[in-house]
N, C-alpha and C positions, 0 to 999 in steps of 0.2 A: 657099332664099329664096322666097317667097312673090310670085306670078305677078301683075300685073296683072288678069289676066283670072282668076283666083282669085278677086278681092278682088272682083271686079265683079258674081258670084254674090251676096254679101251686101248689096252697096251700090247695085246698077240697079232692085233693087224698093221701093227708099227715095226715087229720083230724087232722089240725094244731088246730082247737077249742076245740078237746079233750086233748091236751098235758098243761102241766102245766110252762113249761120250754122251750122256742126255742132258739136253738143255730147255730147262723149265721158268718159264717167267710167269712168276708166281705175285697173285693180286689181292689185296686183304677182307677182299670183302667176303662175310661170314655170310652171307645171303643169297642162294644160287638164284632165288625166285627172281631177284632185282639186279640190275644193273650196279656195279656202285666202285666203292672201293677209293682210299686214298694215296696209295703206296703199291708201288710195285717193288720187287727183289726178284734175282737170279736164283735158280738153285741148277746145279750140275752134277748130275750123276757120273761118275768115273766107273769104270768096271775095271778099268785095267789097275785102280787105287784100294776099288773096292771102299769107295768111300761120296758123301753127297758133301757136297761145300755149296756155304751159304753167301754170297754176298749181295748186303745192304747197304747200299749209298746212305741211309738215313738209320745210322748204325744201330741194332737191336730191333727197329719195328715192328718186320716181319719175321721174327726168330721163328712165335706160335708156329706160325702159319707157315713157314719151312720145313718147319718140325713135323707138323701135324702130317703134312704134305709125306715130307721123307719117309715118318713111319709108317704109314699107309701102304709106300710103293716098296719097302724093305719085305714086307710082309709076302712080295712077289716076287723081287728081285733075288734076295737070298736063298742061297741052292744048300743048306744046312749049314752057311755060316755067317758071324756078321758079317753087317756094313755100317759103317762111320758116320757119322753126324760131326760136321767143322764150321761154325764161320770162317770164315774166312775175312782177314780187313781190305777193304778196297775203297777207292778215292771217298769221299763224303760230298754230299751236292749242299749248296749253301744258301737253297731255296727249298722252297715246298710243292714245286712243281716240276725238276728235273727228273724225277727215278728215272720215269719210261725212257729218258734219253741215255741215263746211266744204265739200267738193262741193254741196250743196245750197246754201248761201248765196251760194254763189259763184257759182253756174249762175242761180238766180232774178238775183241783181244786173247780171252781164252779157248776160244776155236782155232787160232791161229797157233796159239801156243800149243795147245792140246795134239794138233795134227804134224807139228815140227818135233816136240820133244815126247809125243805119246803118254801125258801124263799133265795135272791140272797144279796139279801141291808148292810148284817153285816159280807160276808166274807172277813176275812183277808188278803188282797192281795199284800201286803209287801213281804211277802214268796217270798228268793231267790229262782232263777229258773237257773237252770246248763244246760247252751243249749248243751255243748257236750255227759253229761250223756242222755240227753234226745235224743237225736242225737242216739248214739248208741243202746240204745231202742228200736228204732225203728227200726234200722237195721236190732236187733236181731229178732224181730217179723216178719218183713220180709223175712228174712234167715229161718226162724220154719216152715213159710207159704208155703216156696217153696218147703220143702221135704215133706212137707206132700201132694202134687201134684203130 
């Protein structure tokens, strides 16, 4: 089991206690030695909810692994009281190769929400998401980044 003060190596030079908002894209593979992994999900810490929500494009996959995740960082986060564990439901991809573009869509839409309404629990997450527009977005951000090099 993984130490509080473990965790605090990774997470006291973040001054993750000062942020309101953590956002984690969390990846299935059970193998830190290797590369790997099929699935990615969101996890976001709220401190102002005091609560982690979970969403999966590829609904329930990565619960474990959210889970396992959250309660590892609860063991840091909490200052002598709970914190929440939520899925949360959010669009479904209707391939096997979208998450990463649904982590993306998902992380920009609740940041936005997060920083306008100061709280994670009542965004709308129905909102179709177009993995090729998004796809291409990114490309073009990266294609900007490279001439200006």
């Amino acid at each position: 089991m993984v130490q509080a003060s473990e965790i605090s190596i990774f997470l006291e030079p973040l001054d993750i206690d000062t942020k309101k908002f953590v956002f984690f894209a969390l990846n299935d593979n059970n193998s830190p030695d290797k590369a790997g992994g099929s699935h990615w999900s969101l996890l976001v810490f709220s401190k102002t909810e005091n609560c982690f929500y979970h969403f999966d494009s590829s609904s329930g996959s990565n619960h474990d692994v959210a889970w396992d995740f959250a309660s590892h960082l609860m063991s840091y986060l909490r200052k002598g009281g709970t914190i929440n564990f939520v899925d949360k439901e959010c669009l479904q991809q209707n391939n096997g190769y979208d998450c990463g573009v649904h982590v993306i869509c998902n992380t920009e839409r609740l940041a936005t929400h997060a920083q306008n309404h100061q709280e994670i629990n009542s965004c709308e997450m129905s909102v179709k998401i177009n993995p090729n527009i998004k796809r291409k977005e990114i490309l073009g951000i990266i294609h900007s980044l490279s001439k200006s090099n």
